[in-house]
TORSEDO-262981 format. One record per atom (N, C-alpha, C, O): x, y, z; residue in one letter. Coordinates in steps of 0.1 Angstrom, whole numbers, plus 2048, in hexadecimal, padded with zeros to 3 digits. Each point is the difference from the previous one (the first is absolute). Example, Ala and Ser with C-alpha at 12.3 -4.5 7.8 and 13.67 -1.06 7.14 Angstrom:
8847C784Ea
7F780C800a
80980C800a
80A800807a
7F280B7F2s
80980B800s
7F880B808s
80580B801s
//
This chain:
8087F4800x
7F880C800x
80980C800x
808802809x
7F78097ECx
808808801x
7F980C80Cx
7F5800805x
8138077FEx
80480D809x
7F480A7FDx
7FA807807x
8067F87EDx
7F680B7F7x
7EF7F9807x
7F7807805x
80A7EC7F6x
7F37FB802x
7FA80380Fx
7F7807803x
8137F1806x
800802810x
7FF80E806x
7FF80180Dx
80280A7EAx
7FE80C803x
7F4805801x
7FB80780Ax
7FE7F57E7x
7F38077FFx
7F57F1805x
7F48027FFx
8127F1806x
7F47FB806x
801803810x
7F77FC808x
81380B7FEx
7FF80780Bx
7F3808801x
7F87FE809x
80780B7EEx
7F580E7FEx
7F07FA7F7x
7F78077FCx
80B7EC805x
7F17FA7F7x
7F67FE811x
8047FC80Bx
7F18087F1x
7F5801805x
7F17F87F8x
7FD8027F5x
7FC7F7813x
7F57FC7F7x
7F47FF810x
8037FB80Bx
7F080B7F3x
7F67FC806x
7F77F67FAx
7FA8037F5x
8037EF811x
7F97FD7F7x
7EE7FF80Ex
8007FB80Bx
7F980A7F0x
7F0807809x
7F87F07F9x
7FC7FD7F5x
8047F981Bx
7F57F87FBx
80F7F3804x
80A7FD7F9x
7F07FE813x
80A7F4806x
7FB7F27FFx
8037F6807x
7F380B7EFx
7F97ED7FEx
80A7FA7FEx
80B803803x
7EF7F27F6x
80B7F67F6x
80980A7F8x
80B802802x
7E98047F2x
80A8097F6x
809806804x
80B7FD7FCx
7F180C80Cx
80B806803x
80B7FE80Bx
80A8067FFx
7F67F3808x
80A7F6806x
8077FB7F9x
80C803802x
7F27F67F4x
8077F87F6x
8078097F6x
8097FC7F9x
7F380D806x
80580A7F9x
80B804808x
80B8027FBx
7F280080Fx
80E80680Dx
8087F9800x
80C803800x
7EE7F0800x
80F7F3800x
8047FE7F4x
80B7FB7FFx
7F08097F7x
8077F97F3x
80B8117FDx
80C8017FEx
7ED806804x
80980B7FDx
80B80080Ex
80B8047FBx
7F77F9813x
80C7FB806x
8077F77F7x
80A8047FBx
7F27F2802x
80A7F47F9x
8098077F7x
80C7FD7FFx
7EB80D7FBx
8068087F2x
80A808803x
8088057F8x
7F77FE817x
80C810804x
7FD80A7F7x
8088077FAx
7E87F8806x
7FF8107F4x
7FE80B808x
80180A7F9x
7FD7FA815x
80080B80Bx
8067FC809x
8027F4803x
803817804x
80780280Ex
7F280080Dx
8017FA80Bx
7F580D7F0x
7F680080Ax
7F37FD7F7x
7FD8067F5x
7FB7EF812x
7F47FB7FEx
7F7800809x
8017F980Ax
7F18127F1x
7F7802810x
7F67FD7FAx
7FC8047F5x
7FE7F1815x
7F27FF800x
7F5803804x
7FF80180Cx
7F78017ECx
7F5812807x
7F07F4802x
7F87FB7F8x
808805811x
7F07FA805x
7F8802803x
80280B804x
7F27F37FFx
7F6806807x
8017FD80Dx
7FC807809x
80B7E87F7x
8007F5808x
812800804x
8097F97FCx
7F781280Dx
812803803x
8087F6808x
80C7FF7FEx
7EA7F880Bx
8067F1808x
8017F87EFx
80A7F97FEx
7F18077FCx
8007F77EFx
80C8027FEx
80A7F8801x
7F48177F9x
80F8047FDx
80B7F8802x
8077F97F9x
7FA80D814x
80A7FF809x
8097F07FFx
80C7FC7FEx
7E87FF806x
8077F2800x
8037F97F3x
8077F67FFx
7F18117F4x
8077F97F3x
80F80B800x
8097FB7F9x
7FA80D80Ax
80B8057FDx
80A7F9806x
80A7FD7FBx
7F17FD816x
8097FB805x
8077F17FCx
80B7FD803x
7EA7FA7F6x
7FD7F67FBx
80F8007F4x
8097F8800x
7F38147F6x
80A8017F6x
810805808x
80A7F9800x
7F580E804x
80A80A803x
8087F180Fx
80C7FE7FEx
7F17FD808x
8077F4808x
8047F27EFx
8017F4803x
7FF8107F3x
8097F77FBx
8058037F4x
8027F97F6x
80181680Cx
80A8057F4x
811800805x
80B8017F9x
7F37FD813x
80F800804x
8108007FAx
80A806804x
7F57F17F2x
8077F47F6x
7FF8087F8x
80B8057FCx
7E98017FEx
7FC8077F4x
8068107FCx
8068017F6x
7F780A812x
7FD80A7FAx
80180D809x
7F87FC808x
80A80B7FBx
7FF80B802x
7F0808804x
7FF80A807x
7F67ED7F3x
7F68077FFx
7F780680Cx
7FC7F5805x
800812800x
7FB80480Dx
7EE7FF800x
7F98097FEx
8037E7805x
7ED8057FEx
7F780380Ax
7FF7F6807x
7FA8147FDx
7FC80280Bx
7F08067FDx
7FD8067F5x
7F97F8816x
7F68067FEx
7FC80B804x
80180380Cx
7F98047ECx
803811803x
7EC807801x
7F67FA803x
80C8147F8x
7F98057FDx
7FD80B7F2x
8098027F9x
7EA804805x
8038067F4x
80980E7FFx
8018067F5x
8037FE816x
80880A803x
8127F97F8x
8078077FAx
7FB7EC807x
80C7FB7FDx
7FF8047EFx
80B8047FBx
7E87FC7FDx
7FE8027F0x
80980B7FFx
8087FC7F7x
7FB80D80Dx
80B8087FBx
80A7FF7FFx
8077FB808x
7FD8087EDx
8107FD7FAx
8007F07FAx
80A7F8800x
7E98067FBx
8077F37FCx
8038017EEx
7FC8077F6x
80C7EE80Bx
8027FD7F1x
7F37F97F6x
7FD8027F4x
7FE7F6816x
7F07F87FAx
7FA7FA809x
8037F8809x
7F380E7F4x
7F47FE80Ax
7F67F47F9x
7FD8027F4x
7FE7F4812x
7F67F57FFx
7F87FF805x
7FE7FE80Cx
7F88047E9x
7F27F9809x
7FB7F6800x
8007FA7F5x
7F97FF815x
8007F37FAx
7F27FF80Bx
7F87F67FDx
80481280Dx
7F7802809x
7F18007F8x
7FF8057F4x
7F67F4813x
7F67F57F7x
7FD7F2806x
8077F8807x
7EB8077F5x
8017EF806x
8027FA7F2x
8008057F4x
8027F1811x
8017F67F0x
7F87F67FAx
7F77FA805x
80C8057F2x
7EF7F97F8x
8007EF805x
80A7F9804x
7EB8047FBx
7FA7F080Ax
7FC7FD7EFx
7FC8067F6x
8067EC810x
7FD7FA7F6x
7F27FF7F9x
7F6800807x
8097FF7EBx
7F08067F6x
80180B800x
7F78067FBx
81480580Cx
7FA80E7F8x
8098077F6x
80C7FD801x
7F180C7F6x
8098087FCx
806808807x
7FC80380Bx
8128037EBx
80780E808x
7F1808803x
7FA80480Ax
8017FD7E8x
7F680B801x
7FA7FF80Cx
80280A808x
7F67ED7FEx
7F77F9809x
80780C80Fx
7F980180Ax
8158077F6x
80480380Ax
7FF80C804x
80180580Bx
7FC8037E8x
7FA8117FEx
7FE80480Fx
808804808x
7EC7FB7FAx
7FF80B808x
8097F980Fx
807809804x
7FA7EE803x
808801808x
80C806801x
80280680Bx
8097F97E8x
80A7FE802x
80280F7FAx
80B806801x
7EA8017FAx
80080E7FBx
80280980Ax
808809802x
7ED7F1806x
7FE80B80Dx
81080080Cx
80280A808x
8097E87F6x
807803804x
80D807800x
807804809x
7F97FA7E6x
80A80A7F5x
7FA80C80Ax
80480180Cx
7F28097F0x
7FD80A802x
80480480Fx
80480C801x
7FC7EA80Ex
80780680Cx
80F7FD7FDx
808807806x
7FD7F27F3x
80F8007FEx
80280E7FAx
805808807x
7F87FB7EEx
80280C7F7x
80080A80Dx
80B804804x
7EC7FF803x
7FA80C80Bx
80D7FE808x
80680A802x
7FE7E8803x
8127FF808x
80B8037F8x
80C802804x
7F27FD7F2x
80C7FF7F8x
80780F7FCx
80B804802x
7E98017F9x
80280F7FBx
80680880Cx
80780A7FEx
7F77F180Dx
80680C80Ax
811801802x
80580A803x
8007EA7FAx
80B7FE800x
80A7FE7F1x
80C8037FDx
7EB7F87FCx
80A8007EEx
80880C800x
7FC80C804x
8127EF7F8x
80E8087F9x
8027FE7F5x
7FF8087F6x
8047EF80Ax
8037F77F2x
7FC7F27FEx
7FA7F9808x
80D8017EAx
8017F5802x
7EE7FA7F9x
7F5803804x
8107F27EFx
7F77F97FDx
7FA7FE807x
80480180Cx
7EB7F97F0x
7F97F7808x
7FA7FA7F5x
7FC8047F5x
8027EC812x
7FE7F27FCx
7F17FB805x
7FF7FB80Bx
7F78087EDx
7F67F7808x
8007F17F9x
8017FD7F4x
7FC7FB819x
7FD7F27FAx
7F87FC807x
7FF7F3800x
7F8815808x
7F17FA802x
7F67FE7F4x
7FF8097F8x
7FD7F1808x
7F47FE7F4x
7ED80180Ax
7FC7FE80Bx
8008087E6x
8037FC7F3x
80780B7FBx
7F980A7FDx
8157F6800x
80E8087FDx
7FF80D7FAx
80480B804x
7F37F17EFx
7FC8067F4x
7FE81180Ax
80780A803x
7E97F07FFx
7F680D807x
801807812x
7F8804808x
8197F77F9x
80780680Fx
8078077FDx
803809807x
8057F57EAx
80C8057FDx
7FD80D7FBx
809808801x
7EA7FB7F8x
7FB8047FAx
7F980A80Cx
80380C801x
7F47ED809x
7FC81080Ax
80D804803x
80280C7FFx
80A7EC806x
80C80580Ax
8038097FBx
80180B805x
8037F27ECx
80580E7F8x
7F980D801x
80580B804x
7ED7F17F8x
7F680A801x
80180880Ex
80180C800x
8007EE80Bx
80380780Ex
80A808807x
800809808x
80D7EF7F0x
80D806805x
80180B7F9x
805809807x
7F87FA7EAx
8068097F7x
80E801800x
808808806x
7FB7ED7F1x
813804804x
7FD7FF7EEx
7F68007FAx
819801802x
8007FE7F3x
8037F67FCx
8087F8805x
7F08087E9x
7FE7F37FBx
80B7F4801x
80D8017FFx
7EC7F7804x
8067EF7FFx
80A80280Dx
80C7FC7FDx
7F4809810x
80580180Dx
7F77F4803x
8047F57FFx
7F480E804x
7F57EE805x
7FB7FB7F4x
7FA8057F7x
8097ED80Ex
7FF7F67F5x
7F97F480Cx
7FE80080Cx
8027F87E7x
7F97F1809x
8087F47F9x
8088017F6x
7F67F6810x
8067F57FAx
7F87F87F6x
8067F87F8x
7EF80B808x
7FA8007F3x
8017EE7FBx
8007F8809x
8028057E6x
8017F57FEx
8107FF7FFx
8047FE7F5x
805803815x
80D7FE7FFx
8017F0804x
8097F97FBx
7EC7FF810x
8027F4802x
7F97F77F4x
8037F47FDx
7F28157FEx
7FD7F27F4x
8088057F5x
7FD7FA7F6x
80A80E807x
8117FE7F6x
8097F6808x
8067F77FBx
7FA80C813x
80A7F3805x
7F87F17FDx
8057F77F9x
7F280980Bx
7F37EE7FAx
8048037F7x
80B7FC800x
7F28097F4x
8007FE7F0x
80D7F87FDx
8017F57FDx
80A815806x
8117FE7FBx
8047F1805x
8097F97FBx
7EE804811x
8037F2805x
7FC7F27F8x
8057F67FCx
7EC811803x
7F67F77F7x
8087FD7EFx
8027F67FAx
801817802x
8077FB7F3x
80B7FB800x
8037F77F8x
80580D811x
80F7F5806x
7FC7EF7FEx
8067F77F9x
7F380980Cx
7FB7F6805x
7F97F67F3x
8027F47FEx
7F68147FCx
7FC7FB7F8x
80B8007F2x
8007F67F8x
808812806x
80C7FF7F8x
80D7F8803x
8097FE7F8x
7F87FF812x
8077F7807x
810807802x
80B7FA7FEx
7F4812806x
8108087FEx
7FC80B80Ex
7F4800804x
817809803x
7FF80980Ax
7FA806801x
7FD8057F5x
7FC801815x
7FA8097FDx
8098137FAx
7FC80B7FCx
8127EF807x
80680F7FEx
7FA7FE7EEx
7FA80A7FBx
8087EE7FFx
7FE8007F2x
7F180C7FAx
7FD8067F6x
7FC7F7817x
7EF8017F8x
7FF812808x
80480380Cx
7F78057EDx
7FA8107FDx
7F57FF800x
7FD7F87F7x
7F780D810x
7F27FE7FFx
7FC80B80Bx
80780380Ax
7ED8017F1x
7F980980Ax
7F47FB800x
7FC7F87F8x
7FB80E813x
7F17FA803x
7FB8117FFx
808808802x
7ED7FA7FBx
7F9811800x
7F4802803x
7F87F8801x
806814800x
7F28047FFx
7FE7FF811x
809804807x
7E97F47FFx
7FD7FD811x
80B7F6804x
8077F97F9x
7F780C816x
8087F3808x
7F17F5802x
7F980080Ax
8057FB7EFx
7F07FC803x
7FD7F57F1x
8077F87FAx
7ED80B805x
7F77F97F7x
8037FD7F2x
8007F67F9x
803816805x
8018087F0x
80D803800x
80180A7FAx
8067F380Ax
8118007FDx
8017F57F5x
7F87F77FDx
81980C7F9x
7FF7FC7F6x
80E7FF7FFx
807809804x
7FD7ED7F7x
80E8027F5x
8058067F6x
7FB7FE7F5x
81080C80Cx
8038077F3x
8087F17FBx
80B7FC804x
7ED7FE7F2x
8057F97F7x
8098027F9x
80B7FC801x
7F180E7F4x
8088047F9x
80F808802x
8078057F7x
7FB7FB812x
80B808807x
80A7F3807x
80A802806x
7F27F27F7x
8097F780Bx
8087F97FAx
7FC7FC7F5x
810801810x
80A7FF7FAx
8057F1803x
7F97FB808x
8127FD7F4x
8077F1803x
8108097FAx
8028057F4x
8047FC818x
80B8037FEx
8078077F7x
80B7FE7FBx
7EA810801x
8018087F5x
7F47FF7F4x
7FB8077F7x
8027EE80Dx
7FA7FC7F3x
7F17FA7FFx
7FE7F4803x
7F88157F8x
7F77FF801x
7F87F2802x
8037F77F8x
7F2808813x
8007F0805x
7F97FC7F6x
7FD7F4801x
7FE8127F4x
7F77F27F7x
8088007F4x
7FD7F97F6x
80F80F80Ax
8077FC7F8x
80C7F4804x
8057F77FAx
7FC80D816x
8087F6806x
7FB7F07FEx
8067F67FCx
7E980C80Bx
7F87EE7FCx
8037FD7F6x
8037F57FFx
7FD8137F4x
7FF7F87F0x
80E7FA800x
8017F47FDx
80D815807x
80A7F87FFx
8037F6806x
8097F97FBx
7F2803811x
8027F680Bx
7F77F2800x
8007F5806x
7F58137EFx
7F47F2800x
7F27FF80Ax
7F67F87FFx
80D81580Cx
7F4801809x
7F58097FBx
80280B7FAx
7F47EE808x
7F48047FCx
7FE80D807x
80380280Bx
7F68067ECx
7F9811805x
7F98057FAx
8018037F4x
7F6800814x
7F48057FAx
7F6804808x
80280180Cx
7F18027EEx
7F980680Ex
7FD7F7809x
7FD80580Bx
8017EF7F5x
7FB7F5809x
80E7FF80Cx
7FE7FB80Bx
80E8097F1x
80E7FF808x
7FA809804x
7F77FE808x
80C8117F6x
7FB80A806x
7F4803809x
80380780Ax
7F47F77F5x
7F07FD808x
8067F780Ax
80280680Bx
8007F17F5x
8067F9808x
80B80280Ex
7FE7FD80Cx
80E8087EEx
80880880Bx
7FA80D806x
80580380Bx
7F28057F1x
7F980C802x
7F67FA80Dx
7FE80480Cx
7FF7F57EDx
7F47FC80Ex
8087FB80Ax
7FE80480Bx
80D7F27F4x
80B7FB809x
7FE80A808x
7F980080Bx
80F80B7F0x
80780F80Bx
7F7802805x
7FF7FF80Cx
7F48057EBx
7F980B808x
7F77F880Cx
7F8805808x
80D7EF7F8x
7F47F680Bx
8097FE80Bx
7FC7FC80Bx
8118067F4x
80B7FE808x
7FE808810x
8047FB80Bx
7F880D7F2x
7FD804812x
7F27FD808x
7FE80180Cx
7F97FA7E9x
7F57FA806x
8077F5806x
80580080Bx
7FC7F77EAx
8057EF807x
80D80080Dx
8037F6806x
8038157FCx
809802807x
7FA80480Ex
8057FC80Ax
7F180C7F7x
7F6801809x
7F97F7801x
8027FD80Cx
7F67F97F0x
7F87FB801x
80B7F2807x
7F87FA807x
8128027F9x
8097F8806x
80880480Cx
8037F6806x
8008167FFx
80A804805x
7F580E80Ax
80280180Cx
7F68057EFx
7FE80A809x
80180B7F8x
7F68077FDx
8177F97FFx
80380C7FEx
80C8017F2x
8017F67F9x
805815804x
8098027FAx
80C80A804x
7FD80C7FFx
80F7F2805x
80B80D805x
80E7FF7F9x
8088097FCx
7F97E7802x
8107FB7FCx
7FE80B7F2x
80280C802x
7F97EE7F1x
8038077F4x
80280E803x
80B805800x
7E7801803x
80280D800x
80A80C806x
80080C7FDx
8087EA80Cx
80980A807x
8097FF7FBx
80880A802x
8007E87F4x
80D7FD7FBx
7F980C7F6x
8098077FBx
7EA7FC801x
8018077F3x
801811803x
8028097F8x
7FC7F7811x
80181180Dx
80B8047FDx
80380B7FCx
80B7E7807x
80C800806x
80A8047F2x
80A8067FFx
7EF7F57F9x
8078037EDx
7FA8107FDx
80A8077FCx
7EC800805x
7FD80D802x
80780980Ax
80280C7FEx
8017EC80Cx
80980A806x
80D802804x
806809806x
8007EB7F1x
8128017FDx
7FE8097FBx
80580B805x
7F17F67ECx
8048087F8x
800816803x
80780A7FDx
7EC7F280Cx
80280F804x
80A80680Ex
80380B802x
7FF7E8807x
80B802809x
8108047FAx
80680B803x
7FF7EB7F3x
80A8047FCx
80180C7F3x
8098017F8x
7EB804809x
7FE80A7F3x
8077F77F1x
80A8047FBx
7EF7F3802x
8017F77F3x
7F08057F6x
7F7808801x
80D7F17F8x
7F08027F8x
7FC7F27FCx
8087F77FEx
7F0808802x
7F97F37F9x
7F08017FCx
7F7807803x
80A7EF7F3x
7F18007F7x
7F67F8807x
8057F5803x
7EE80D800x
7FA7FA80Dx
7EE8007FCx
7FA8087F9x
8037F280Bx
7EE8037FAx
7F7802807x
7F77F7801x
80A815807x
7FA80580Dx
7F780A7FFx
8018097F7x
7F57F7811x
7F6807800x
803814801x
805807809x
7F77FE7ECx
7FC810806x
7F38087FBx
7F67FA7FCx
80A80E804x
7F180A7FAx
8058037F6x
80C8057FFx
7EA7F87F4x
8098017F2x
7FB80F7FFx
7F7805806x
8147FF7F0x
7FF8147FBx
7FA7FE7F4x
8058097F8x
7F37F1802x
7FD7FC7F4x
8077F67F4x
7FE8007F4x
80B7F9815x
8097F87F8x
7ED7F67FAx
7F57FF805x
8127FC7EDx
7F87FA7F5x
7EF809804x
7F67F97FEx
809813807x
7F38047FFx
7FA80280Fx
7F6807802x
8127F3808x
7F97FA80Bx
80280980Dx
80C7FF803x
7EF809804x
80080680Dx
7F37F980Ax
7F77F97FEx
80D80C80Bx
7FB80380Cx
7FD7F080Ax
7F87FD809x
8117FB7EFx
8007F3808x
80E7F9801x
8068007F5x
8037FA815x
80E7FA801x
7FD7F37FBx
7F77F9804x
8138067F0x
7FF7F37FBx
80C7FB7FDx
80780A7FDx
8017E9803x
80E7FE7FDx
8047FB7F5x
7FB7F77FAx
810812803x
8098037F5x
80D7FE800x
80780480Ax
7FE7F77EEx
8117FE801x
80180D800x
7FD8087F8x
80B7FC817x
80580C803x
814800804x
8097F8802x
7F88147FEx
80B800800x
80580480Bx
80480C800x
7FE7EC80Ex
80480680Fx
80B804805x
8097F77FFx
7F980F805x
80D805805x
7FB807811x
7F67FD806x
81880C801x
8007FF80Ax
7F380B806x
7FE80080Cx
7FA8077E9x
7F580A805x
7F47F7800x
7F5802806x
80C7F57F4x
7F07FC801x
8077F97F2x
80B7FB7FDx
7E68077F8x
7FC7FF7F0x
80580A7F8x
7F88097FDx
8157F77FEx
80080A7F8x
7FC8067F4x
80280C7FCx
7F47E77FDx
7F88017F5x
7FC7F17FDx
8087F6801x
7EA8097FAx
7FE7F47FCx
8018017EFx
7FF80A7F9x
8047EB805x
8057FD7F4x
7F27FD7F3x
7F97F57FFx
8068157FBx
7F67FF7F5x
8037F77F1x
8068057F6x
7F67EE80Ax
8067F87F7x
7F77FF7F9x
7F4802802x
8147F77F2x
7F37FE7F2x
7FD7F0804x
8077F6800x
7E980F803x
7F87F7808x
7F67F47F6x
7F88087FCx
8067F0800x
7F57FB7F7x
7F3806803x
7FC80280Bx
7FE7FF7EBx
7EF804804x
7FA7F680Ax
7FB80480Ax
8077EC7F2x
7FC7FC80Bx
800802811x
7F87FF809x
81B8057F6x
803802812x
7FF810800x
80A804806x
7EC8077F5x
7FF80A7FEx
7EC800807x
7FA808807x
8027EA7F2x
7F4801806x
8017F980Bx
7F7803808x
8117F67FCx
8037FC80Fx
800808809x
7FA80280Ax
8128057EEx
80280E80Dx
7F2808804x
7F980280Bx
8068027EAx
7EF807803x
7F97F9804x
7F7807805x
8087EC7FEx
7F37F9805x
8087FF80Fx
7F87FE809x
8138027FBx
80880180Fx
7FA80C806x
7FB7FF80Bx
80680E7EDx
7F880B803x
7F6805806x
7FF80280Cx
7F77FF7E8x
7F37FB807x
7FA7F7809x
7F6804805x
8107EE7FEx
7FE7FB80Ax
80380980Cx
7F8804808x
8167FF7F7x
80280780Fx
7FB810803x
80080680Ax
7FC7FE7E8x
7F880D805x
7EF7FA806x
7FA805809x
8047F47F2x
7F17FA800x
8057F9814x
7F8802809x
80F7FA7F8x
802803810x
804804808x
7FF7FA80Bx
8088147F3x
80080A804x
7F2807809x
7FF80480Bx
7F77FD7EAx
7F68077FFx
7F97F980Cx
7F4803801x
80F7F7806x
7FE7F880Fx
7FB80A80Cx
7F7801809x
81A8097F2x
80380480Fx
7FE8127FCx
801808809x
//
């Protein structure tokens, strides 16, 4: 570890607000990582807190430098990235959608704590349903664009890249793929955008002999997008993926890197579309979203997008 590095993870800061599974898991995976010097956890439930920080923080010893402790929202200041993750979590048979107004009404007392103390420093929501949190948070903080973001469909790009690994029989470093539009129902594959080691995957099947077509595609699509039902419906819950996929968003803006990511924000009219956060291969760095990336889209994944839209304005209109 160079001198340089060990310098500025001295001065790294992250609040992550909301000490369940998620965000616990989030706290430990990001210790493992040594991506901050200080890690606070903000609760409602401060004995919670407390003892997951202690939980993590009694076996980094061996590991890291990292300091995790549970705090308050007074500690949000000065951080480098702030997490939300605060929310109950979906029970098995419902949708993200199904969580609106609970999980709305709790964004909104976070926002009312939060604002008093913000300096700086991204913010991450990964409560769901992602889309329409990331989307009021923004609306409430007024910071500037693509400063809050959501995690959006960044884990069904991580399912997808697996699923085609998998189904191509090669790494997943080989496979390029994004998921768009909702973290939900109507999420979609940018097909046409996905790549086998440079090289376009149905051009890749024809040379290799594997079959592609829309019945392959239909196929892995429903895979991903059923993947956190059946993962709930077995286990409770879901925290492992989502936090290894937290912990890949926030190398990149801890060590001020950039990377291409397909995360939720409030579109500016990208392909036509305002007044709803929808995810887009964006371009993240250490402020947040520095721009989402407007690509030449097929008409088909163009009416996707739009039909991702309207769904989530159509529930919006809830609250």
């Amino acid at each position: 570890m160079s001198l340089t590095y060990k310098q500025s993870l001295y001065t790294r800061k992250v609040a992550i607000i909301g000490a369940g599974y998620v965000g616990s898991t989030i706290a430990y995976a990001l210790t493992l990582r040594e991506l901050a010097h200080e890690i606070v956890l903000v609760d409602i439930d401060f004995d919670k807190a407390t003892g997951e920080a202690m939980d993590i923080q009694h076996g980094v010893a061996d590991i890291g430098d990292s300091f995790v402790r549970a705090g308050h929202y007074s500690d949000c200041s000065d951080c480098d990235l702030i997490i939300i993750t605060a929310g109950r979590n979906r029970t098995p048979g419902e949708s993200r959608l199904d969580m609106i107004y609970d999980n709305i009404q709790i964004m909104h007392n976070v926002v009312e704590q939060l604002q008093k103390y913000y300096t700086k420093g991204a913010i991450m929501v990964v409560s769901n349903p992602v889309d329409i949190l990331t989307f009021e948070c923004d609306r409430l903080m007024k910071l500037k664009n693509g400063r809050v973001f959501g995690t959006g469909c960044v884990l069904d790009s991580s399912r997808l890249t697996k699923a085609i690994a998998d189904y191509t029989n090669l790494s997943s470093e080989s496979v390029q793929c994004f998921v768009a539009g909702e973290h939900g129902e109507t999420q979609f594959p940018l097909w046409s955008r996905m790549t086998i080691a440079g090289e376009p995957i149905a051009d890749y099947c024809a040379n290799t002999g594997l079959p592609w077509g829309s019945d392959q595609q239909s196929s892995l699509q429903k895979t991903v997008r059923d993947l956190g039902t059946r993962i709930i419906a077995a286990k409770g819950r879901t925290h492992y993926g989502i936090a290894t996929c937290v912990c890949s968003l926030a190398t990149a803006i801890l060590n001020h890197q950039s990377i291409i990511a397909s995360v939720t924000t409030p579109l500016r009219g990208e392909y036509g579309i305002r007044g709803v956060a929808l995810s887009l291969p964006s371009v993240v760095t250490a402020d947040g979203v520095e721009r989402r990336l407007e690509e030449r889209l097929t008409d088909d994944e163009i009416i996707c997008l739009n039909r991702s839209a309207e769904c989530l304005k159509q529930a919006m209109r809830q609250f």
